[in-house]
C-alpha positions in Angstrom: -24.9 -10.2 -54.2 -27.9 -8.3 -52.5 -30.0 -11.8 -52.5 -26.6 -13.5 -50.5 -26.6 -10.7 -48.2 -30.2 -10.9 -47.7 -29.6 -14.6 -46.9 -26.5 -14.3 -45.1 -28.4 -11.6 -42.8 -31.5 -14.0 -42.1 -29.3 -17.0 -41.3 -27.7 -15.0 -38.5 -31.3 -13.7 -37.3 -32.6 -16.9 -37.4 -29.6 -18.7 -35.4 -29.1 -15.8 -32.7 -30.7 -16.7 -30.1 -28.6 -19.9 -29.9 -25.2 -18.6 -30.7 -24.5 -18.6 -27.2 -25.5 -22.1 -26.2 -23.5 -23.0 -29.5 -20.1 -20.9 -28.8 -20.2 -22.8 -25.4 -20.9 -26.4 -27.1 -17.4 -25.6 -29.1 -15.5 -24.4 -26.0 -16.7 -27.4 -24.1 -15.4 -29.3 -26.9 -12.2 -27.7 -27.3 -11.1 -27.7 -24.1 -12.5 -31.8 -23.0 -11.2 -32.8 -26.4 -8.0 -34.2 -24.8 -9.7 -35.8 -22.2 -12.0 -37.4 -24.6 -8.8 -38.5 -26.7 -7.4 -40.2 -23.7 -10.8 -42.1 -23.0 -11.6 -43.2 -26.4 -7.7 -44.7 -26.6 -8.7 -46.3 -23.1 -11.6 -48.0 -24.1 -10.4 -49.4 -27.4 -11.0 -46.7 -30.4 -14.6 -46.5 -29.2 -15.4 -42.7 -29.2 -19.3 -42.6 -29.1 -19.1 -44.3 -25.6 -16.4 -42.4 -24.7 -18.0 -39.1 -25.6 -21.3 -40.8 -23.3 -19.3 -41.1 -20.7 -17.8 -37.6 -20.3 -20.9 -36.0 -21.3 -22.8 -37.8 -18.3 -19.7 -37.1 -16.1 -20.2 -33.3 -16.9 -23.7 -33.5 -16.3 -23.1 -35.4 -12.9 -21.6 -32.3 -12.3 -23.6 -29.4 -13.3 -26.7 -31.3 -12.1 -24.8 -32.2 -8.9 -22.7 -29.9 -6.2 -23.0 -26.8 -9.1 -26.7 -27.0 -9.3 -27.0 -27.0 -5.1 -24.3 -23.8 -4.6 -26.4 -22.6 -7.8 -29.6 -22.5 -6.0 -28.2 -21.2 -2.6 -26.6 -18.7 -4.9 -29.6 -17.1 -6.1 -31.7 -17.7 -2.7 -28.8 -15.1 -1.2 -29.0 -12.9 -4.2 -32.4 -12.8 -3.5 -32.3 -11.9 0.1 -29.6 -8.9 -0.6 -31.8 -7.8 -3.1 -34.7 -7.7 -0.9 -32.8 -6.2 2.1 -31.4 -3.0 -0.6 -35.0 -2.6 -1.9 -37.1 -1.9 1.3 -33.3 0.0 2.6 -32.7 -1.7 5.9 -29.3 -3.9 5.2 -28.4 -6.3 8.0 -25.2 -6.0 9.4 -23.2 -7.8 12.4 -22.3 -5.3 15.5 -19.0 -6.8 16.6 -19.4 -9.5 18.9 -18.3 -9.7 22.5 -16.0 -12.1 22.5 -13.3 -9.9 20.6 -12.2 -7.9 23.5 -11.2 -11.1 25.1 -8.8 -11.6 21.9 -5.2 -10.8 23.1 -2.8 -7.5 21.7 -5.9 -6.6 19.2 -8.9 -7.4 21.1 -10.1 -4.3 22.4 -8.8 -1.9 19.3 -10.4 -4.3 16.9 -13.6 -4.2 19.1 -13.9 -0.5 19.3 -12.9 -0.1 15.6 -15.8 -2.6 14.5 -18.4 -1.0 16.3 -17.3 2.4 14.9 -17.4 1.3 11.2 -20.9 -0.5 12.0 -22.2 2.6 12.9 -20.9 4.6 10.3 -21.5 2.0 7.7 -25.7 1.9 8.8 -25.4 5.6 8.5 -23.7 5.9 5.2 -26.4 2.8 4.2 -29.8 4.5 5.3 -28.5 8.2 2.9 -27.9 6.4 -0.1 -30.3 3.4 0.6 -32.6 5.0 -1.8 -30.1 5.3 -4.5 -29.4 1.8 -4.5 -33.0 0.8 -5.3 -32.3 0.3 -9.1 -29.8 -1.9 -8.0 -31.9 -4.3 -6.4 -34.0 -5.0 -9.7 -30.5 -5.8 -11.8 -29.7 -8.2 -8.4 -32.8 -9.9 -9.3 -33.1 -10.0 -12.5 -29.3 -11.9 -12.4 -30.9 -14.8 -10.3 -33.8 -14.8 -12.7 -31.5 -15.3 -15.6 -29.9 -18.1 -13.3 -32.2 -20.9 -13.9 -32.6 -19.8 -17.9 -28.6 -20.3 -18.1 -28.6 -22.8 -16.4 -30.6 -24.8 -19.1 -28.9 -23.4 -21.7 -25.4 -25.0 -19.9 -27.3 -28.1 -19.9 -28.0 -28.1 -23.8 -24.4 -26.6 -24.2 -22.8 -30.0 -22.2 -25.0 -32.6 -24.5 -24.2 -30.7 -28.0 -20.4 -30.9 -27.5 -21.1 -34.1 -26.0 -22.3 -34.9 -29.8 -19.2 -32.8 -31.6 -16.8 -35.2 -29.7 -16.3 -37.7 -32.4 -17.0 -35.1 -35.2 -13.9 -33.2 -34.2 -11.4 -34.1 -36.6 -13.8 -33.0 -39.5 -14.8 -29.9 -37.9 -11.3 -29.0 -37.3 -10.6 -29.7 -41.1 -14.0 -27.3 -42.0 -12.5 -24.6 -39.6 -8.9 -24.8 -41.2 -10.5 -24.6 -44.8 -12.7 -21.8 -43.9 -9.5 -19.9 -42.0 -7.7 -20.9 -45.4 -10.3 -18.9 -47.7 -9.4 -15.5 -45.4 -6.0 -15.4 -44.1 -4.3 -18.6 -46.6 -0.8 -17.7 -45.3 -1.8 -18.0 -41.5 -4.4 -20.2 -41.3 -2.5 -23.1 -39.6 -1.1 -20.9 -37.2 -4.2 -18.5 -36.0 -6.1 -22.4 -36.0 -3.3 -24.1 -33.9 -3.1 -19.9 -31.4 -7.2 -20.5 -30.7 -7.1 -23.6 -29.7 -4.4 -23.4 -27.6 -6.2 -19.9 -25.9 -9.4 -21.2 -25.7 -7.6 -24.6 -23.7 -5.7 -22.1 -21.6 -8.5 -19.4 -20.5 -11.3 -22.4 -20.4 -9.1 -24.6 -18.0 -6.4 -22.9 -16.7 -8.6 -19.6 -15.8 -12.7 -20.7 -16.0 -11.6 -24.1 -14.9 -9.6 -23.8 -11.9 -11.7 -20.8 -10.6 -14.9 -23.7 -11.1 -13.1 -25.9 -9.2 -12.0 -23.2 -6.2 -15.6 -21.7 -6.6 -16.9 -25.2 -5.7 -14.8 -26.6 -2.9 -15.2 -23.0 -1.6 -19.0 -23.2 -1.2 -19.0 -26.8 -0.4 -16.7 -25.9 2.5 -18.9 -22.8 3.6 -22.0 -24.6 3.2 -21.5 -27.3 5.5 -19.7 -24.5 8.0 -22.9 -23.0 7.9 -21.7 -19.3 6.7 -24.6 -17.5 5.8 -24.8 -16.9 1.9 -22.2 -19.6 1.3 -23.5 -19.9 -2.2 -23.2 -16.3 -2.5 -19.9 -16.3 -1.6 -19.1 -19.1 -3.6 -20.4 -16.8 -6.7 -17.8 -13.8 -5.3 -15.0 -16.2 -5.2 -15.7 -17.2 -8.5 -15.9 -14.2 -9.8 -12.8 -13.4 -8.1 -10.7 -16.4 -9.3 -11.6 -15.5 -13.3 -10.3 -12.0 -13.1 -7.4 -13.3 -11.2 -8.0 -10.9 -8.1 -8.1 -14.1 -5.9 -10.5 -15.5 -3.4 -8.3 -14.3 -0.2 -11.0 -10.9 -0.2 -13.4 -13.3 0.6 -11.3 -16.0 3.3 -10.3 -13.6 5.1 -13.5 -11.8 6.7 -14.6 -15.4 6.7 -12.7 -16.9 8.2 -12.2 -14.4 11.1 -16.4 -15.3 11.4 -15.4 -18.6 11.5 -12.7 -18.0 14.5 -15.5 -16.1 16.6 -18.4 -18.0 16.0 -16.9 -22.3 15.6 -15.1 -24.4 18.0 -11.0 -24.1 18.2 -11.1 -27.8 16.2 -13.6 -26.5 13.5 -12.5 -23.3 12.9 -8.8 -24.7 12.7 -10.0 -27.4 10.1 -11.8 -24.8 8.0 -9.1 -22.7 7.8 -6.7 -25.4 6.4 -9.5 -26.4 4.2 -10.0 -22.3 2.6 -6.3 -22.2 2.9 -5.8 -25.3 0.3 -8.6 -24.0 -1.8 -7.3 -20.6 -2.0 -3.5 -22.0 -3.2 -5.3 -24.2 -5.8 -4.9 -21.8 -8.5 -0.9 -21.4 -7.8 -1.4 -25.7 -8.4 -3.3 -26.1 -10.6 -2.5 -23.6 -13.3 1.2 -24.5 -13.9 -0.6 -28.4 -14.9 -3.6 -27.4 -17.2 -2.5 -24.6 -19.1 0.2 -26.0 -21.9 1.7 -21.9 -22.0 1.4 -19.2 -20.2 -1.6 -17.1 -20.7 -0.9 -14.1 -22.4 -3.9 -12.3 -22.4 -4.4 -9.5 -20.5 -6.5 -9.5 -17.5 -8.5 -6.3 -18.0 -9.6 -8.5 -21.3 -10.6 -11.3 -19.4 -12.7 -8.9 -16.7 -13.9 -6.8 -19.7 -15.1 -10.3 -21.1 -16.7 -11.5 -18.4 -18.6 -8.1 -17.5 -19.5 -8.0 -21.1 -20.4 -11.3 -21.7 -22.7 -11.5 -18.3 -24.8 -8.6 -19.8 -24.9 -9.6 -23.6 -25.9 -13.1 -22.9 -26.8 -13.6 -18.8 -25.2 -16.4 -16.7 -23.8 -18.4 -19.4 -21.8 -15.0 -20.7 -19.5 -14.8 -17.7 -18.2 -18.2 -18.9 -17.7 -17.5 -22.6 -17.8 -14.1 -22.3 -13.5 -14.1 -20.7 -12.9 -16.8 -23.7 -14.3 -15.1 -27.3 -12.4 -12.2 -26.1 -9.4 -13.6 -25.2 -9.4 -16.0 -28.5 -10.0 -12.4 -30.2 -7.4 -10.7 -28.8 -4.9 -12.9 -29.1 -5.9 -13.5 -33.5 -6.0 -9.8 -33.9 -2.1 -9.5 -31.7 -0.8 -12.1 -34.1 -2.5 -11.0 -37.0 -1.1 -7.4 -36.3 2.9 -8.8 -35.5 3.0 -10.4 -38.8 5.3 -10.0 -40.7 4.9 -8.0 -43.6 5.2 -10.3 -45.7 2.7 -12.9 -44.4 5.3 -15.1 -43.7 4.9 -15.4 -39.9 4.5 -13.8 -36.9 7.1 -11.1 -35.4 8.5 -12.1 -31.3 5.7 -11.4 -29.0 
């Protein structure tokens, strides 16, 4: 027993370092497995060039618009971090052109310039405070390229458990069968259906908003647009929304574009910021019944146990965990099933 513990204890030193690339391999593969499905049907029963073809889709991807909001993401993490370390934080006075604005112009004018110059005031007392903050700041977009190519190594390994899946379910329902016999078909069948419902219908659809949102901003020419694209995705995972971050925007947008741009923009951020009321209802198969403060205590943990890649998989273990040890606890006594949720 002592030698199997030994042995047990070394396997798990020796694979840590890449439990996190592999724990996102699997979730990849959970949640693209219907995809993959459809595809290999399409082309015929073939699922080794159906599996190439998502994997290189998915890389198209990462290595395409996510990379580019990616970078500008870290460059603007970089410049806040600077700006809190030597304590001089710009801000925007409020421009002129507000007191022309009818009803609210002048109020909104005078109010603006009265929180600028309590906000620099407030910012130069506790500037030196926020020092430490500034080395976490860039220490996050350090991380950024290291998680980055550990994403990259997660997308090709599930791109290789595609066709495997059938037989890695069947070692994950024997496995389940050795510890909970009575339950193991149901806590199987109440994983994968969480981790399809937090990986598309929560990380997925906040990807997609996060994305379109930067795209949008970048090509506006908002300052930090990759930054912001980082907030709103942030946002969209612990279902706050991405309307803290329009909003301000948008009002930028107003004083600084032409009527047609500004307008156009505004549809645009307005469409993105609905997609998750659109979205949602068609990827996720049941409604997600996982707390949020789970999901936002996921992502916070995740994003300091295991960096960039941790506020992806971080919101999913601990959902999948949550909702095993909810149906594990409403059992009924006598392992037959689980009690009404």
């Amino acid at each position: 027993m002592a030698l199997l513990a030994l042995l047990i204890v070394w396997t798990f030193i020796i694979i840590r370092p890449f439990v996190p690339i592999l724990t996102w391999s699997a979730v990849l593969a959970v949640a693209f497995y219907p995809a993959f499905g459809w595809l290999a049907k399409r082309l015929g029963g073939r699922p080794r060039i159906a599996a190439a073809i998502l994997t290189l889709i998915t890389l198209g991807i990462v290595l395409g618009p996510a990379a580019w909001l990616g970078l500008s993401a870290v460059e603007g993490v970089r410049d806040l971090a600077s700006q809190i370390g030597s304590g001089d934080l710009a801000l925007q006075a409020a421009p002129e052109q507000i007191k022309s604005w009818p009803l609210i112009g002048p109020q909104l004018y005078d109010f603006w310039n009265l929180a600028y110059t309590n906000i620099r005031a407030v910012l130069r007392e506790v500037a030196p405070y926020l020092k430490p903050l500034a080395g976490v700041m860039l220490s996050f977009a350090g991380s950024a390229g290291v998680g980055t190519l550990q994403f990259l190594v997660s997308v090709l390994i599930a791109g290789f458990l595609f066709p495997y899946g059938p037989q890695l379910v069947a070692a994950v329902r024997g496995f389940l069968s050795r510890i909970v016999p009575e339950q193991s078909e149901h806590f199987l069948g109440l994983a994968g259906a969480t981790i399809r419902a937090v990986s598309q219908g929560v990380i997925g659809v906040a990807i997609i908003q996060a994305l379109l949102a930067g795209i949008g901003l970048k090509l506006a020419g908002v300052p930090s647009a990759g930054l912001l694209a980082i907030v709103v995705l942030l946002l969209s995972i612990v279902q706050i929304g991405a309307a803290i971050v329009f909003i301000p925007v948008l009002v930028w947008i107003w004083m600084d574009k032409d009527v047609p741009t500004a307008l156009l923009l505004t549809v645009f951020l307005g469409v993105v910021g609905l997609l998750d009321n659109i979205l949602k209802p068609l990827v996720m198969g049941r409604g997600l019944t996982t707390p949020t403060l789970v999901i936002l205590l996921g992502v916070i943990g995740g994003t300091l146990a295991h960096g960039i890649i941790g506020l992806f998989i971080g919101p999913i273990i601990l959902s999948v965990a949550w909702e095993l040890a909810a149906a594990w606890i409403g059992r009924d006594p006598d392992g037959s099933g689980s009690r009404p949720r």
